[in-house]
Structure formats: C-alpha cells, structure tokens
N, C-alpha and C positions, 0 to 999 in steps of 0.2 A: 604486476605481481600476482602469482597466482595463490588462489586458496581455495580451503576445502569446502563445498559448498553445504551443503544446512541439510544431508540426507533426508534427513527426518521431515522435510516439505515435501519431496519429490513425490509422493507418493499420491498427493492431491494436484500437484503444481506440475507435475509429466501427463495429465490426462484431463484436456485442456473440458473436454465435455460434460468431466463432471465438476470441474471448478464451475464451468458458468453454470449447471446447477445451482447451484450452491452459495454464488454469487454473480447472482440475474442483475441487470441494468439498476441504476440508483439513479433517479432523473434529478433527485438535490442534490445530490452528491456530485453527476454532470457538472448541472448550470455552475453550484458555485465554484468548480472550478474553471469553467469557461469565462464567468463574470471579471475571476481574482486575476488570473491570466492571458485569457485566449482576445481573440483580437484581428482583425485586419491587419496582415505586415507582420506582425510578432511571432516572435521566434519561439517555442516552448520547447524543454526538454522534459520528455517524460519517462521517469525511471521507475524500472516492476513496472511497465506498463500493461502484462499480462495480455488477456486476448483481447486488448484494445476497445474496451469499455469508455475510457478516458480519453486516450489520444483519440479517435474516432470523432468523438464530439467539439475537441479543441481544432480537429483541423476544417469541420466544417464551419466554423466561426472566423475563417480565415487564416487562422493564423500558420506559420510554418514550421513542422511539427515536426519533430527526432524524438523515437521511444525505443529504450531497449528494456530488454528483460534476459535473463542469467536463462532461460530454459528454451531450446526448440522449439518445443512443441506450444508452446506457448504464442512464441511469434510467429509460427505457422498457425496457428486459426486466427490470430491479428492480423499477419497478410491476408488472408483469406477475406475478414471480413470487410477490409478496407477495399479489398477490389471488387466484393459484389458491392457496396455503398457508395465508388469512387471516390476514396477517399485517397487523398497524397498524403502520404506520412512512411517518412523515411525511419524505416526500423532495424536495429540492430543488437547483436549478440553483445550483452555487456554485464557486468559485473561493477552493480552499485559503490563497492565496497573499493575499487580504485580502480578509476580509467580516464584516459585522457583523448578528448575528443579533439584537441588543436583549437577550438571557438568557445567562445562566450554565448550567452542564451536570454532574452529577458526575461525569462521566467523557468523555474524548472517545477515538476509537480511530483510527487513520491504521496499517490494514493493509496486507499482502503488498507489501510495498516502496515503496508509493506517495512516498513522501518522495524517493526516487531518479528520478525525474522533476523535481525540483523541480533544474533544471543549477546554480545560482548560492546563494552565500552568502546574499544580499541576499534570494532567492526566498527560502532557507529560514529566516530570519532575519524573514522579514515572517508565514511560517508558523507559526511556535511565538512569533510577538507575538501574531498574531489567538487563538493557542489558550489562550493565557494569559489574554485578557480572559476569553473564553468558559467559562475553566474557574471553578468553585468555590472559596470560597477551600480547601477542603479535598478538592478534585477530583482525580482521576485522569487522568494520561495513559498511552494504552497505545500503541507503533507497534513492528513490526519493521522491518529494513535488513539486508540481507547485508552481513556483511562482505569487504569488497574480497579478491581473491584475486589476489594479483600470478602465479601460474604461468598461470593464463585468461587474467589484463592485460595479459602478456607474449610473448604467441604473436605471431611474425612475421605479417606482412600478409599476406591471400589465405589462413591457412588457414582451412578447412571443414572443421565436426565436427557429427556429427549429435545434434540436441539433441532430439530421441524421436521417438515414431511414434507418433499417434492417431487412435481411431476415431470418422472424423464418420459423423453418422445420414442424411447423402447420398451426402457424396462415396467411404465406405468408408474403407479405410486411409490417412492425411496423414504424409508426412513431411515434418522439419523439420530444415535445414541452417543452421549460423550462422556466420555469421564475425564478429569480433570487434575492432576498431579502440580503441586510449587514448591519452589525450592526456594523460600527466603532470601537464602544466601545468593543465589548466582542470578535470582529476578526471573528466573526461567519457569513457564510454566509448560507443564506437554500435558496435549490432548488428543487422545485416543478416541477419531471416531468409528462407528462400527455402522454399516449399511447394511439396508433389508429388504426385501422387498416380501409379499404375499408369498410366494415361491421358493425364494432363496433365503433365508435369513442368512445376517452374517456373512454376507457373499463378499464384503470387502472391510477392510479395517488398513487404517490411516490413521497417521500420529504427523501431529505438528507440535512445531515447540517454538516459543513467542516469547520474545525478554519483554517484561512489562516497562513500562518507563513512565516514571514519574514525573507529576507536574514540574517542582522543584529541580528535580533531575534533568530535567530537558533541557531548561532554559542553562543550566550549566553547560550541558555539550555544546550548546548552539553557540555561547559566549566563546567557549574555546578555539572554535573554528573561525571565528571571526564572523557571526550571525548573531543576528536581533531579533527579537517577536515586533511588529508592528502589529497585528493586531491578533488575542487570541479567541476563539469562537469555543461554546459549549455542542452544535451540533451545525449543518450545513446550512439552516438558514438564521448563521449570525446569530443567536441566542448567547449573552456572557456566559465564559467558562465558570463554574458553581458546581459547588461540593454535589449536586444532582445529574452535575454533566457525566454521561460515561462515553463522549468523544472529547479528544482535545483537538481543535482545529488550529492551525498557525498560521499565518501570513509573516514573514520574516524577509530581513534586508540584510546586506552586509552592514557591519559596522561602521558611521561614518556616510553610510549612504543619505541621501534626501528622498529615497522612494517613499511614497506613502500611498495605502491602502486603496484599493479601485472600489467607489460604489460599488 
C-alpha cells in the first residue's frame, strides 16, 4: 500500500552527506546493537537503515543482514559504503510502514530514532504489525526513541539554540541553528534547522518533524501488535530507563515467545 512519505525529512534524508554530518558513527550505539542481535548465522533485518551506520557493523559480526530504507539516496552511500568495507548486506527500497518481504528474521533493528518520523498512531501501529510478521517466532526487536523532553517541547516560538558545529570535508566549519515548534495535540514536534558557514550564512534550512512517543504510550503500541519489552535500557550501555533517561532503549519479543535478552 502506498503512502505519502514524511516530505518534511527529505530535505536532510535526500542528501546523504549532510546527514552523516550530522550523524557521524556512534561506536555504543553499534556494539549494542550488534551484542542484542548480530551474530554468526543470524539473520538481521534492518529498517531506516540509512547510509548503513548499523547494518555495516551487524554484517561484520557475521551475521546475514537485509536493510532497507524509503530513500535512494540514502541506499546509495550505504551501497557505497559496504563495497569499499566488503561488506555483504542485501539492501533494499522499502517502506517501514507496510511491506512484505516472504521471510521471517531473528532479529530486526529500527535505529537512531527512525520510529519518530513515523507522525501518526495508525503509521506506527502498521509498523510493529509488518515487524511482527517479519519477526521469528522467537526473534528479536531492537529500536531506540528519545524520550520526549517537555523543557525543549516548551520553548516559546522563535527561539534559536545552536544545536553544534561541524566539520564538512568542503565546506570547513557548519553551523547549525534550531528552533523548535509542538503541538500537544498531534505529539508532533518540527524543527527548523538553519546552516552556516563563515561565507554563506543561512546557505540551507531543513525542517524535520518527529511524533514524540511516550514511555507509557509505546509499551501500548507494542502490546497491540502483538510485542513485549524484554528489556528496557535508559542509554546504550544498559543503564535502567529513569525519569533522567532522554533515550528509551527496547529489546522486545513477540507475545508468547521464550526469547530472552542477549548479554
């Protein structure tokens, strides 16, 4: 079933060189999903796998690795990168929100917040159905999500805070200005960043827009689909979820299953 995609991404998520800007390597963020899933012989499906941050490292752990991601350009610097690293990972054009691959997976992964794109209940409620078919019946789900931060959610209109400064291999030093817009009602927040460099100010402006999801809230969706939390993490190295965490980490099973959590 087709649907409209999330415009308001594309504009960071079609320009694969400045995401990895922006979102450079996370080596805890790797491991633990290589620990929770990856493996000798194991199957992983990785969805939003983006320019192969993730699956990259899962396939060198052995395991046998499927990622797709909704954008092109995207999965072109992921091929890319997996042939200069040789890495084998079978990637393809897909759409988290319902698709059906024919196979089962022992594990599937839905990293770095990708699930906060997904704006609607219905999105993500058709996302953890497809990943439920998809999963084994003794499979693994691994995804993070920030959790909501009401003093960010709450900043009057129009303010600008600088959310870092990075070095591209052309433009030299990039800064990055956000401002930050929520709407209670619909859990949506959109943020406006704006790029600069010494030369250019303002040379680019990007707007994403993120359905926050709450603790409480999640474990409902997950229940519906027929998913469990096995265990839930405050940040990538295992720390408990606590009113200080601002990642919620998952490891979830189907309902019913005997899978239990990988040191």
């Amino acid at each position: 079933m087709a649907r409209k995609v999330n415009e308001a991404m594309n504009g960071l998520y079609e320009d694969a060189e400045l995401y990895d800007l922006v979102a450079p390597r996370d080596e805890a963020m790797e491991r633990f999903y290589v620990e929770a899933t990856g493996g000798a012989a194991r199957s992983v499906l990785e969805l939003a796998c983006g320019s192969g941050r993730v699956a990259l490292p899962l396939a060198e752990s052995g395991a046998r690795v499927t990622a797709g991601d909704l954008s092109k350009t995207m999965l072109e610097q992921a091929r890319t990168a997996a042939k200069r690293d040789g890495s084998r990972v079978e990637f393809l054009e897909l759409d988290m929100r319902d698709f059906d691959l024919g196979r089962q997976f022992d594990a599937i992964v839905v990293a770095a917040n990708s699930l906060m794109h997904l704006l609607t209940a219905e999105d993500l409620g058709g996302t953890f159905d497809a990943i439920r078919r998809h999963l084994a019946p003794n499979g693994v789900l691994a995804f993070d999500v920030f959790v909501p931060n009401a003093r960010l959610l709450s900043q009057p209109p129009g303010t600008r805070q600088r959310l870092g400064t990075f070095q591209h291999p052309r433009l030299g030093s990039v800064l990055i200005d956000e401002e930050i817009v929520y709407d209670p009602v619909s859990q949506i927040s959109q943020a406006d960043w704006f790029w600069s460099t010494q030369s250019a100010p303002a040379f680019r402006h990007t707007t994403i827009s993120m359905r926050q999801i709450y603790p409480q809230e999640l474990l409902l969706l997950l229940r519906r689909s027929g998913l469990e939390p096995i265990s839930r993490f405050g940040d990538f190295d295992r720390r408990p979820l606590t009113a200080e965490s601002w990642r919620q980490i998952c490891l979830c099973r189907p309902l019913g299953s005997s899978a239990r959590p990988r040191a």
